[in-house]
C-alpha angles and dihedrals in degrees: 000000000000118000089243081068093042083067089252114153128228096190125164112211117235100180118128127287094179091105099052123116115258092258148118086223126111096244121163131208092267100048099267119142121212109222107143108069109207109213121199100192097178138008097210120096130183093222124066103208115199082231107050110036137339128287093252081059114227132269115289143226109274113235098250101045081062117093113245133226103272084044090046097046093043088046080056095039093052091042085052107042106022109029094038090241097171096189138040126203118186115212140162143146086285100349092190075059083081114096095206096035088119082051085055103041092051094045096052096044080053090071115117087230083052092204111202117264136221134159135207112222131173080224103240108115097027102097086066092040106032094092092044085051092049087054103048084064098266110160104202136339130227113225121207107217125163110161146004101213112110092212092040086056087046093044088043104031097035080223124093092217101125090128094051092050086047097054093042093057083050085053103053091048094048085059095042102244084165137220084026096195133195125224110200133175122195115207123198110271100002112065110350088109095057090062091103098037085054085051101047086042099048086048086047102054089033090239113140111246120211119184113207127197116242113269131208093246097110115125090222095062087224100122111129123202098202086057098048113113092236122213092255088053094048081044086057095051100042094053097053081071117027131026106248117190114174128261111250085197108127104266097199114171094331104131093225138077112222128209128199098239110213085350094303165203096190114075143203133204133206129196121204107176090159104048104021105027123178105198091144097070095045131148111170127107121178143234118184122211093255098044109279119144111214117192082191142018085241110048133123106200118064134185108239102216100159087073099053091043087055099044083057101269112170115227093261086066088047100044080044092068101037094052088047090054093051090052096060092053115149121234095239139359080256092227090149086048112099086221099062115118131194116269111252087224118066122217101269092064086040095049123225 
């Protein structure tokens, strides 16, 4: 099945650009920069979360409609130099999935604008990997890690890999991808009691959790708001448990709100893209791993670049575009609007 047939659109935006400021920046209609460039590498993952796709998996990218490396890198190179992207972070799907992700990492910390570098992993693979990625010139990984339960990660994941996500984590520490952070979601019934067991083990292990709401990325469209466990519900949790003051550290655009835990300094974060979200001080614009450009996770319109470049597009065509999609960016992803609608592509084809 081709993406075309999965209902997922390869539009190329036509609204107006006449009003744009005169700059190479990525500037949208209400004032916001794009400076941190999302990259999904790769749509396949070796989990199959309940909460992210079906047991059986989906169909995947075929091999030609991904980008390869020299698209990828230019697509980077073009972000870095040209577009004034500050900060990279590779996603998937499984990321470490990519045969040529150290490729990728080294040339982009070989820019001259050398941007920071992260990746988000489902943790798997990093403990082989993680002193090759460090080499490559990665800066710091993102961990997903929502139980540690043995049975729970079996029962979520439908892989009995809990060790290998573990070590990874270990890994990722020994070679100083810091901060190594956790990304953790607690669903009703499954996981909600572990919020406080994920806490004491990240401070522990001096790793950052973040603890992020349900979203309604899964490929199965069977997300439920009334069943989300919402920020004010993990808060609850956490502070039956812990004192938890907030950090009066500048947030910026980062998309959680952090919280001293027992007067610090050990943090954590929460995410709460459903019920707080915090679309207006947004920085993130996103590449998909077969071209499309994304101004937001939940859009539904997308700018198709890996046609044009190879139909022979310069970069001025492609900075054009991109600069074009960022422009009709919307205000908010519009949740609480009785006229949002569910993305075509899950999570795993957008990239986190």
């Amino acid at each position: 099945m081709t993406a075309v047939e999965l209902g997922i659109p390869f539009v190329r935006r036509t609204m107006d650009t006449s009003a744009r400021p005169d700059t190479p920046q990525l500037v949208d209609r209400f004032g916001r920069i794009a400076t941190d460039l999302r990259v999904s590498l790769i749509d396949k993952c070796n989990l199959r979360c309940t909460y992210c796709m079906p047991a059986e998996g989906l169909p995947w990218l075929k091999r030609a409609e991904l980008l390869d490396t020299a698209e990828m890198n230019r697509l980077i190179r073009i972000a870095v130099e040209e577009l004034g992207v500050t900060a990279v972070r590779f996603t998937g799907g499984e990321p470490l999935l990519r045969q040529d992700l150290v490729e990728i990492i080294g040339a982009t910390a070989a820019l001259p604008s050398r941007p920071k570098t992260s990746l988000t992993t489902n943790g798997i693979n990093l403990g082989e990997h993680a002193e090759a990625l460090v080499s490559a010139g990665l800066n710091r990984v993102n961990v997903s890690l929502d139980t540690l339960d043995r049975a729970v990660f079996k029962e979520l994941t439908r892989r009995d890999r809990l060790d290998d996500v573990l070590a990874g984590l270990a890994a990722a520490k020994r070679m100083r991808l810091e901060p190594v952070k956790v990304n953790a979601v607690l669903m009703r019934g499954i996981n909600e009691h572990e919020a406080g067991d994920l806490l004491r083990y990240c401070i522990e292990h001096g790793y950052q959790l973040r603890f992020i709401e349900q979203m309604p990325l899964d490929a199965q469209h069977e997300w439920d708001r009334s069943q989300m466990i919402t920020a004010e519900e993990i808060l609850e949790r956490l502070r039956a448990e812990f004192d938890l003051s907030p950090d009066v550290a500048e947030r910026g655009s980062a998309p959680a709100e952090r919280w001293l835990v027992d007067g610090g300094p050990a943090t954590v974060g929460v995410i709460a893209s459903v019920t707080r979200p915090f679309c207006a001080a947004c920085d993130r614009t996103r590449l998909t791993a077969d071209g499309q450009l994304r101004s937001c996770l939940f859009s539904t319109m997308e700018t198709d670049l890996r046609g044009p470049m190879r139909a022979g597009a310069d970069d001025a065509e492609l900075i054009r575009l991109w600069q074009g999609e960022m422009w009709a960016k919307a205000a908010g992803h519009g949740m609480d609007s009785g006229e949002f609608a569910q993305p075509s592509r899950p999570m795993s084809a957008i990239g986190g």
